[in-house]
C-alpha positions in Angstrom: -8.5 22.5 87.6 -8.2 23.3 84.2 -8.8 19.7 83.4 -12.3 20.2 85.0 -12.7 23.4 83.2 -12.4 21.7 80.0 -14.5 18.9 81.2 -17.4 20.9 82.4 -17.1 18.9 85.2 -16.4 22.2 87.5 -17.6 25.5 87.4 -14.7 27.9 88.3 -14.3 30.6 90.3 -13.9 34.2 88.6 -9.8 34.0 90.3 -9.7 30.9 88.5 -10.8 32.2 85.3 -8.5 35.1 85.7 -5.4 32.9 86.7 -6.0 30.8 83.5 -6.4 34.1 81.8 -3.1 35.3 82.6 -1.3 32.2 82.0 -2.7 32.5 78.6 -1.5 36.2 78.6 -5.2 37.3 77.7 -7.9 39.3 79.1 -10.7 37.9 81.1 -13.2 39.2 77.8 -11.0 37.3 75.7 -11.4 33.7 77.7 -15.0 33.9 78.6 -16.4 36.0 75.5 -17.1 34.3 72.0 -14.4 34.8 69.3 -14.8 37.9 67.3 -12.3 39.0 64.6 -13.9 42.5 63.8 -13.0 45.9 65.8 -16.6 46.7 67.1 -18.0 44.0 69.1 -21.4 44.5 70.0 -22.9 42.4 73.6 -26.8 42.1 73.1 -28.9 41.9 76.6 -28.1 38.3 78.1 -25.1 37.9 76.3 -22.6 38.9 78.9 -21.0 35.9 81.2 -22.5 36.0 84.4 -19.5 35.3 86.3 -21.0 35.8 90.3 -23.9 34.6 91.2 -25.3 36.0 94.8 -26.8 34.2 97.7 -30.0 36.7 97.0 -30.3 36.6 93.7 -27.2 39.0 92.8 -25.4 38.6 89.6 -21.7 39.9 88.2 -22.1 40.1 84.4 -19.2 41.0 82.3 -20.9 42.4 79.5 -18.0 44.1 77.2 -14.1 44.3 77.4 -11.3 45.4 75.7 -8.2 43.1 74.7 -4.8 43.1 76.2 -2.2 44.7 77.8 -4.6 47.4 78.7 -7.9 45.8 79.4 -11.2 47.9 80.1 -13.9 45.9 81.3 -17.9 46.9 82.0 -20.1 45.1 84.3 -23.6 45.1 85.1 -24.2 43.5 89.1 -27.1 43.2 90.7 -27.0 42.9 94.5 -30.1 40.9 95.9 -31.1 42.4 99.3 -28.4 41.0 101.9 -25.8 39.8 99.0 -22.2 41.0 99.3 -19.0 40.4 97.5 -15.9 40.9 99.1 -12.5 41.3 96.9 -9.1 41.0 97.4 -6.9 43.9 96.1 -6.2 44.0 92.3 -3.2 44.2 90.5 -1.5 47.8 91.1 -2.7 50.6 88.8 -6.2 48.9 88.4 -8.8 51.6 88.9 -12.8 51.1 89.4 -16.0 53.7 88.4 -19.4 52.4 89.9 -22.6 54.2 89.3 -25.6 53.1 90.8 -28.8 52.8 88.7 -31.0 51.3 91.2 -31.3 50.8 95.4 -28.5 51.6 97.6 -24.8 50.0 97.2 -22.6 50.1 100.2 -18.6 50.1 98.9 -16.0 49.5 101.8 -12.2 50.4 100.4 -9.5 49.5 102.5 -12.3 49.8 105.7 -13.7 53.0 104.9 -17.0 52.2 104.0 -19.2 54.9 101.1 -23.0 54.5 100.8 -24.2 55.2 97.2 -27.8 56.0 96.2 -29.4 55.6 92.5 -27.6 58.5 90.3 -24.6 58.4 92.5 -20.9 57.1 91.1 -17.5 56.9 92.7 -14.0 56.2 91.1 -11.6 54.3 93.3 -8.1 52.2 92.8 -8.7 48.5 92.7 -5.9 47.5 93.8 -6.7 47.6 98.1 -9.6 45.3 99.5 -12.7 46.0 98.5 -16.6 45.3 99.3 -19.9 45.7 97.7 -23.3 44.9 99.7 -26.5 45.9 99.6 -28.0 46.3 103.3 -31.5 47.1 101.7 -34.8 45.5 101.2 -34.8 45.6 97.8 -32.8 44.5 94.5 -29.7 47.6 94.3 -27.8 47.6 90.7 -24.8 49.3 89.6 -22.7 49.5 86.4 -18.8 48.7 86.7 -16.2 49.8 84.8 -12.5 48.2 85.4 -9.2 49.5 84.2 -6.0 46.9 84.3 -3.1 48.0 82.7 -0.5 45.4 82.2 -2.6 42.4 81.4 -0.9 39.6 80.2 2.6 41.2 81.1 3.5 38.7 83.8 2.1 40.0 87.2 -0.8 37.7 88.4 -4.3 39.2 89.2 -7.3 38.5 91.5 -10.8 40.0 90.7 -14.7 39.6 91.4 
């Protein structure tokens, strides 16, 4: 696979990426970002790697991270009207904040499923199954905000 990867002959899955990530005992920001050597990093819109693309016309866009072992990320998703994404359970200690800034974002955790509205956030640990859909007619959008500690410390991860 990572073969492919280098090849551009493949276009790998955000597990993937994360799998190669850890291997490399780096953070996901790290692997798909562009090298910076200074301590403020600044993301300008359409920078971020769009690493999930929906079936509607959703996106997953990691637009800013922090670097290892304790790595912060914030994402900006889209849901298209009838996308979901479904994840496995993260690695423990890994905590997510949502806020939704547009539509109406259905979360399930570990099948107890949470309708948010525009304005409306939730906190949760990452590390059970999780959902996010949008059952709407129209776009929904929410900003992300993961917390893994531990990256790079030898326990594997899955993600978006």
């Amino acid at each position: 696979m990572v073969i492919n990867v280098e090849q551009g002959t493949t276009n790998p899955s955000v597990g993937i990426l994360l799998r190669i990530s850890d291997a490399l005992g780096i953070g996901l920001p790290s692997l798909v970002g562009p090298p910076d050597p200074a301590s403020i990093k600044v993301s300008r819109r359409g920078e971020g790697a769009a690493l999930w693309t929906g079936e509607n016309g959703g996106r997953g866009v990691l637009v800013a991270g922090t670097q290892p072992p304790d790595v912060l990320e914030l994402w900006d998703w889209t849901l298209g009207p009838g996308d979901s994404h479904a994840t496995a359970a993260h690695t423990p200690g890994t905590r997510e904040l949502i806020q939704v800034q547009d539509g109406t974002v259905s979360i399930e955790i570990a099948g107890q499923l949470i309708a948010l509205e525009m304005g409306d956030a939730i906190t949760f640990a990452g590390d059970v199954p999780h959902s996010y859909s949008n059952a709407g007619a129209v776009p929904a959008r929410f900003s992300m905000a993961v917390f893994e500690p531990g990256v790079g410390m030898g326990s594997p991860r899955t993600r978006p």
